[in-house]
C-alpha positions in Angstrom: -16.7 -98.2 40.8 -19.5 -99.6 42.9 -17.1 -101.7 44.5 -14.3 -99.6 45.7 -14.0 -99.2 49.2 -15.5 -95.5 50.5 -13.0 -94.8 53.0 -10.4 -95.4 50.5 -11.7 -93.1 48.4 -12.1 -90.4 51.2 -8.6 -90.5 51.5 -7.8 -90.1 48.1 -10.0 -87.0 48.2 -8.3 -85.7 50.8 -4.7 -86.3 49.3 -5.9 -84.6 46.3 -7.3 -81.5 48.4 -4.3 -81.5 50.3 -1.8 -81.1 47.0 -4.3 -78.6 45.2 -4.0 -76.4 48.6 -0.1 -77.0 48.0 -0.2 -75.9 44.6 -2.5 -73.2 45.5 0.4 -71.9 48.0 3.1 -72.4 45.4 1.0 -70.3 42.8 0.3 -67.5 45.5 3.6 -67.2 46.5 5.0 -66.9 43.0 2.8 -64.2 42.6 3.2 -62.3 45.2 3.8 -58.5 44.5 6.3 -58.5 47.2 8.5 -61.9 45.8 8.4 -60.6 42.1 9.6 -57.3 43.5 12.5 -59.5 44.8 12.8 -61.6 42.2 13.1 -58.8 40.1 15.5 -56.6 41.8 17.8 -59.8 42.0 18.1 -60.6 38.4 18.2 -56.8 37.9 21.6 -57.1 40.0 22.6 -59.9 38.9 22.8 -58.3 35.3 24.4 -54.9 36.5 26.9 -57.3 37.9 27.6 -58.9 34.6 27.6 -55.8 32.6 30.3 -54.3 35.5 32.6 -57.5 34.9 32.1 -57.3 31.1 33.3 -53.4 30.8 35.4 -53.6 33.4 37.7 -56.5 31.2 36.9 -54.1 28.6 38.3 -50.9 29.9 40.9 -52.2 32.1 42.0 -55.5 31.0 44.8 -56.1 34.2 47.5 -54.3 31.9 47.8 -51.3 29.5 49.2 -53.5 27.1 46.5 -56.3 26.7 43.8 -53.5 26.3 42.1 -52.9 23.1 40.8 -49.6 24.1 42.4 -46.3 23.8 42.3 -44.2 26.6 39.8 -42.1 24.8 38.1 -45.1 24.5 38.3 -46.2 27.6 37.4 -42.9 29.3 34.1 -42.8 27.3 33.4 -47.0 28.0 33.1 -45.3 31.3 31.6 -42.9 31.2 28.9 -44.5 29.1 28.8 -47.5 31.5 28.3 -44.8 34.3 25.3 -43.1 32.8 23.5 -46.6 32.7 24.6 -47.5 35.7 22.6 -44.1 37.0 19.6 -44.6 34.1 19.1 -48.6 35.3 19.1 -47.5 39.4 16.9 -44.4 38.9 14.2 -47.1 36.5 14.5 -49.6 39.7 14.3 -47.2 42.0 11.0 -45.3 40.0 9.8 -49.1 39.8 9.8 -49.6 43.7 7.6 -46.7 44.5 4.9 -47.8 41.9 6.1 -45.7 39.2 5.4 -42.5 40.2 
């Protein structure tokens, strides 16, 4: 070690201080109550999205015929869908003002 060069091994310091700030960034912004609010409310609509597409093929199929569901059934698929639809916006919506 003795014989290593000691501006060579400033600059490694300093390349190692300069990725640790990076990571340090990275880390922060991950965390950030504001991007996992995001983050959040995007997968959150991402799955309403899916569940809409799935009980949508479900209830209406793109013909009476094809549809497994009555239209008992199918009146109650949405009505059921509709009450989570209301339950999942009012928990989002509870969760953006700090659950209050």
């Amino acid at each position: 070690m003795a014989d290593r060069d000691p501006d060579r091994i400033e600059q490694e310091i300093e390349g190692e201080l300069e990725a640790l700030a990076r990571n340090i960034d990275a880390i922060a912004d991950r965390v950030s109550p504001s991007n996992v609010v995001h983050r959040t409310g995007d997968r959150v609509r991402e799955e309403l999205h899916q569940v809409a597409v799935t009980v949508g093929s479900i209830v209406s199929p793109g013909d009476e015929d094809g549809s497994p569901l009555t239209d008992e059934q199918r009146k109650r698929a949405l009505i059921i869908g509709g009450v989570i639809l209301v339950g999942v916006t009012l928990l989002v919506m509870r969760a953006r003002r700090g659950g209050k």
